[in-house]
ChimeraX commands (.cxc) that place a marker at each C-alpha (Angstrom):
marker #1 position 25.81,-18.27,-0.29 radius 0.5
marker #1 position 22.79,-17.66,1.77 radius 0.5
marker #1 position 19.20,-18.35,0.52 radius 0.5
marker #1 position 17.44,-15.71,2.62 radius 0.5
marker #1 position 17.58,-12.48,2.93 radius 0.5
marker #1 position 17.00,-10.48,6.15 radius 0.5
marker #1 position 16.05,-6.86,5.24 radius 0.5
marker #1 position 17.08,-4.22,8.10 radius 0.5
marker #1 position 17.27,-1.00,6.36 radius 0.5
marker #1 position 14.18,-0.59,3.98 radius 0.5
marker #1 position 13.62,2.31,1.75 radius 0.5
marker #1 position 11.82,5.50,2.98 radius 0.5
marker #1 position 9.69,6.34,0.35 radius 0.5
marker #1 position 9.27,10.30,0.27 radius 0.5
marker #1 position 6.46,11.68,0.73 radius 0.5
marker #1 position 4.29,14.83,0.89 radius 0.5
marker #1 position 1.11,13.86,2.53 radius 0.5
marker #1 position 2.16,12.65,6.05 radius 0.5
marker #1 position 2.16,8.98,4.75 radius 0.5
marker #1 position 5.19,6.72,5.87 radius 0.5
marker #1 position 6.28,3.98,3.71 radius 0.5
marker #1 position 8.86,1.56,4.27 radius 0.5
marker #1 position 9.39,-0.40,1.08 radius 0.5
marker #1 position 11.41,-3.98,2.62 radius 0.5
marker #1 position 11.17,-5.50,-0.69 radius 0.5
marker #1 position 10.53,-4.25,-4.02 radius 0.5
marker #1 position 12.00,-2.42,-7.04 radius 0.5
marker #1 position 13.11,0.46,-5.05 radius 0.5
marker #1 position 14.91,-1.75,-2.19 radius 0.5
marker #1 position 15.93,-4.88,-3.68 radius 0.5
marker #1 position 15.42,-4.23,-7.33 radius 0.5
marker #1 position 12.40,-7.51,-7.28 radius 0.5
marker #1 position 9.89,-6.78,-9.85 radius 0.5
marker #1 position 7.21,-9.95,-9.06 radius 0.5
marker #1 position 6.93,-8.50,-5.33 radius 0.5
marker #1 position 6.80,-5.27,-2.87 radius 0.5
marker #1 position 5.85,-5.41,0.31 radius 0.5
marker #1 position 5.63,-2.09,2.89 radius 0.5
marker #1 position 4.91,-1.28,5.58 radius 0.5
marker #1 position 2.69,1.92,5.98 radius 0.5
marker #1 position 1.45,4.06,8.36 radius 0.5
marker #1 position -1.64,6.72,7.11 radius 0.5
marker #1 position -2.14,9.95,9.43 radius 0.5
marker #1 position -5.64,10.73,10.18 radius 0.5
marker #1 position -7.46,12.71,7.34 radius 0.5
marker #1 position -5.20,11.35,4.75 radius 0.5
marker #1 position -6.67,10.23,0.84 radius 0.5
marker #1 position -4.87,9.21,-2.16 radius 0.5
marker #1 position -6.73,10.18,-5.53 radius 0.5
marker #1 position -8.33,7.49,-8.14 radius 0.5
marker #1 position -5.97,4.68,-9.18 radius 0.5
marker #1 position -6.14,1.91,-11.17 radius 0.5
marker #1 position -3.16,-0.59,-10.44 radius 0.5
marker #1 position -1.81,-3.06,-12.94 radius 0.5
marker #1 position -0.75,-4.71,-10.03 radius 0.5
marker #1 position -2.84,-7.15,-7.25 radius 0.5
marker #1 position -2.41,-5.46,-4.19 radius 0.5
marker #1 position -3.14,-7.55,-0.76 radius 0.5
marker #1 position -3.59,-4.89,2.97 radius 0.5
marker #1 position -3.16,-6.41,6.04 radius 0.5
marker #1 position -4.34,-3.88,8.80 radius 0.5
marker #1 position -2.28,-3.98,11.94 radius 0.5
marker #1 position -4.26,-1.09,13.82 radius 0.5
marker #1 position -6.88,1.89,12.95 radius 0.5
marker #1 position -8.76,1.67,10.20 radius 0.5
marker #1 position -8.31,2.29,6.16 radius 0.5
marker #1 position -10.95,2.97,3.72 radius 0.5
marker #1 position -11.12,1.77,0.21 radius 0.5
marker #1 position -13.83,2.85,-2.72 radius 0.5
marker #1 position -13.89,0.22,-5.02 radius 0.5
marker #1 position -15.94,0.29,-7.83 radius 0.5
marker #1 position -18.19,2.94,-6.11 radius 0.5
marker #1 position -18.52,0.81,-3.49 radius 0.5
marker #1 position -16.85,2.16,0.04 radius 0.5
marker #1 position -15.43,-0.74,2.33 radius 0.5
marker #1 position -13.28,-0.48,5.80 radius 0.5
marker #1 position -11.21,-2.28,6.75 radius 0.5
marker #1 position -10.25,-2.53,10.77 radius 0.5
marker #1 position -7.14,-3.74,12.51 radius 0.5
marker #1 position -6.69,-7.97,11.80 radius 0.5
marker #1 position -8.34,-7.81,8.63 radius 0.5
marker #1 position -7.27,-7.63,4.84 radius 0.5
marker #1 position -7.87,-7.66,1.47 radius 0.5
marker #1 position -7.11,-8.36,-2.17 radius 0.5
marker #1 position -7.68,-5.81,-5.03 radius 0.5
marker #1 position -7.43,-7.31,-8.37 radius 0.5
marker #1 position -5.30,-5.35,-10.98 radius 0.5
marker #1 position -7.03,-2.96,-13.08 radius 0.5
marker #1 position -9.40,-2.32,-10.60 radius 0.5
marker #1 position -10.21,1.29,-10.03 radius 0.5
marker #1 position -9.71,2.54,-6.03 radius 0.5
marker #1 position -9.26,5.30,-3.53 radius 0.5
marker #1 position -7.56,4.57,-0.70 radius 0.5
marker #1 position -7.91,6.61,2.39 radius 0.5
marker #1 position -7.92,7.44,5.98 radius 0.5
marker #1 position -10.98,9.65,7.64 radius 0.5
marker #1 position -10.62,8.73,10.77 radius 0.5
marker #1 position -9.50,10.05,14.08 radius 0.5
marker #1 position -6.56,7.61,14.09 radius 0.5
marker #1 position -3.31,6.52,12.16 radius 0.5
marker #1 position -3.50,3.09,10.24 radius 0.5
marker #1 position -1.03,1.35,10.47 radius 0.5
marker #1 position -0.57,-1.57,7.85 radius 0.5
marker #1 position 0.85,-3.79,5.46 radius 0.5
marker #1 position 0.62,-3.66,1.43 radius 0.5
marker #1 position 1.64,-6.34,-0.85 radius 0.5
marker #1 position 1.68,-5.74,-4.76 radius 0.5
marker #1 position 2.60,-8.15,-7.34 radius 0.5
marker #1 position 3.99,-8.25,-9.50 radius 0.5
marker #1 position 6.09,-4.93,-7.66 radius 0.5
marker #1 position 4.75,-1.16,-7.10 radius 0.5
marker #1 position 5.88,0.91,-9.60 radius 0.5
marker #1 position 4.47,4.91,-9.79 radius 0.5
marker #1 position 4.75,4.01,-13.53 radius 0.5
marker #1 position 2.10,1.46,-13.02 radius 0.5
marker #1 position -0.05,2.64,-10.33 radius 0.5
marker #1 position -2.17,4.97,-13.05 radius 0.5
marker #1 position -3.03,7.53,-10.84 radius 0.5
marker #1 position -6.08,9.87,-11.66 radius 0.5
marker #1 position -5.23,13.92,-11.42 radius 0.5
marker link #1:1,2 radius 0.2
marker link #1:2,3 radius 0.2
marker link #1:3,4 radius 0.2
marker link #1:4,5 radius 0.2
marker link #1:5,6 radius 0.2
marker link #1:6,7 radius 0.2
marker link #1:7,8 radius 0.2
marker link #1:8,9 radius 0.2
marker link #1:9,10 radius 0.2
marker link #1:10,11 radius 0.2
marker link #1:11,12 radius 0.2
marker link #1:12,13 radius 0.2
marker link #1:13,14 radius 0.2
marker link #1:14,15 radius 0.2
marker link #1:15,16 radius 0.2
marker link #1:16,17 radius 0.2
marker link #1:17,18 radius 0.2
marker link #1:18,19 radius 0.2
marker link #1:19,20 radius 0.2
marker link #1:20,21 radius 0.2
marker link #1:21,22 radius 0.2
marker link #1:22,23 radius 0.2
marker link #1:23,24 radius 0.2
marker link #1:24,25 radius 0.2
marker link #1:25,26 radius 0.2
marker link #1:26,27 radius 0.2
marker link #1:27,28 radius 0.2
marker link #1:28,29 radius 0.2
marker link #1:29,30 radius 0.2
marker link #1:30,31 radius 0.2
marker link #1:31,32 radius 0.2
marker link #1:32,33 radius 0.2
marker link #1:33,34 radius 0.2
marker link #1:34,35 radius 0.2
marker link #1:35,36 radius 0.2
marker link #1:36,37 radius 0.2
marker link #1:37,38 radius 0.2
marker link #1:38,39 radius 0.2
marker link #1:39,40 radius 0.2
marker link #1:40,41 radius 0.2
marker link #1:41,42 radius 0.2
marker link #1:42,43 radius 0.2
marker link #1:43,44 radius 0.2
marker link #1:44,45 radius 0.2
marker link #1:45,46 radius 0.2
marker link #1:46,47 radius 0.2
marker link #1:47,48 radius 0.2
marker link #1:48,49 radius 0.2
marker link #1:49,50 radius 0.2
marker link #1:50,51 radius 0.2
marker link #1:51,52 radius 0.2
marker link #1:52,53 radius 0.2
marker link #1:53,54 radius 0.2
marker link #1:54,55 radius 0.2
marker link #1:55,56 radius 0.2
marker link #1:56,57 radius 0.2
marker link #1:57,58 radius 0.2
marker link #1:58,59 radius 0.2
marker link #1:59,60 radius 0.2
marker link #1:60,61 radius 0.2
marker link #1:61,62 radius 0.2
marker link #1:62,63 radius 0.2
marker link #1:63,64 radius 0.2
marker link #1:64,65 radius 0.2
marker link #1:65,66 radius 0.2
marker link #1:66,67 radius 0.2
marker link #1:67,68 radius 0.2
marker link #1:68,69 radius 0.2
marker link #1:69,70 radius 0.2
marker link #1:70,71 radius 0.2
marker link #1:71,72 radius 0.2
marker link #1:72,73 radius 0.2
marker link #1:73,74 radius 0.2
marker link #1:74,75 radius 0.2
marker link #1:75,76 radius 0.2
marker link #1:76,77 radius 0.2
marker link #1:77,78 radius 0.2
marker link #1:78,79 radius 0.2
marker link #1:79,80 radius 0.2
marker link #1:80,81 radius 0.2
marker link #1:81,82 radius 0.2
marker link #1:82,83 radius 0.2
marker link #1:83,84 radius 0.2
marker link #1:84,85 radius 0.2
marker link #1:85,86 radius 0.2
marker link #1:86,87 radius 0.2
marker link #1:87,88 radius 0.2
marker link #1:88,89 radius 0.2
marker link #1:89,90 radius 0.2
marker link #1:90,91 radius 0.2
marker link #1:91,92 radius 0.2
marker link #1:92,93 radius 0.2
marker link #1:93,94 radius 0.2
marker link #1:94,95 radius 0.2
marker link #1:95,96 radius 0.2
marker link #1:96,97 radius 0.2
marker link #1:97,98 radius 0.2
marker link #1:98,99 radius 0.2
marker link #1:99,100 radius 0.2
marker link #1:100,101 radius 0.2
marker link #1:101,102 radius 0.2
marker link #1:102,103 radius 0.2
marker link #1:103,104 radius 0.2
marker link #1:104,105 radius 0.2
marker link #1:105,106 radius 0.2
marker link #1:106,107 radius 0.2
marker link #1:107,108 radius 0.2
marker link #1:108,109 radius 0.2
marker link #1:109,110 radius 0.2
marker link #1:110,111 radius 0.2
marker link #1:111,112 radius 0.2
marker link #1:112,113 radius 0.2
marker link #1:113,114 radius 0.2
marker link #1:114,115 radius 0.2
marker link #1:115,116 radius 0.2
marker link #1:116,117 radius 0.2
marker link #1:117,118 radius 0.2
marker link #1:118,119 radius 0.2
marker link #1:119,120 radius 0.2
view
């Protein structure tokens, strides 16, 4: 039996706000609860309301840039750079800029809409 696993057909997440997501590993792909990892690409103009995550989420940006309010305090990120956001931190992610960004989201333990805690 092999100890790796090469993933070649992630799971389109749908979505309703112009937002790709390609899940490679996670609960909806590989059915891992201690890890997801996507990649992501956010259109220009593009916000997500208030959340606060039970999860630790790490963004590695590959190109354009992302915003992030955290704790009232606004921070971008540009391509080559990244972050961690501790769980149970409240954020609003978004993109207000002229170009897609395209990037990279880790979450552990897993993304789960049941424990992302999204504000209406």
């Amino acid at each position: 039996m092999k100890k790796y696993f090469i993933q070649t057909a992630p799971f389109i997440v749908p979505t309703t706000d112009g937002k790709l997501i390609e899940e490679h590993h996670g609960l909806a792909t590989t059915q891992n609860k201690d890890i997801s990892i996507a990649h992501m690409v956010a259109p220009p103009g593009w916000s997500e309301p208030f959340q606060t995550p039970e999860f630790d989420e790490y963004t590695y940006i590959i190109s354009g840039k992302k915003q992030f309010i955290i704790d009232d305090e606004t921070i971008v990120l540009e391509a080559g750079q990244s972050i961690k956001i501790e769980r149970n931190t409240r954020v609003q992610y978004s993109n207000p800029f002229d170009a897609p960004c395209e990037y990279i989201a880790i979450c552990t333990p897993a993304f789960s809409i049941e424990n992302v805690n999204r504000e209406e």
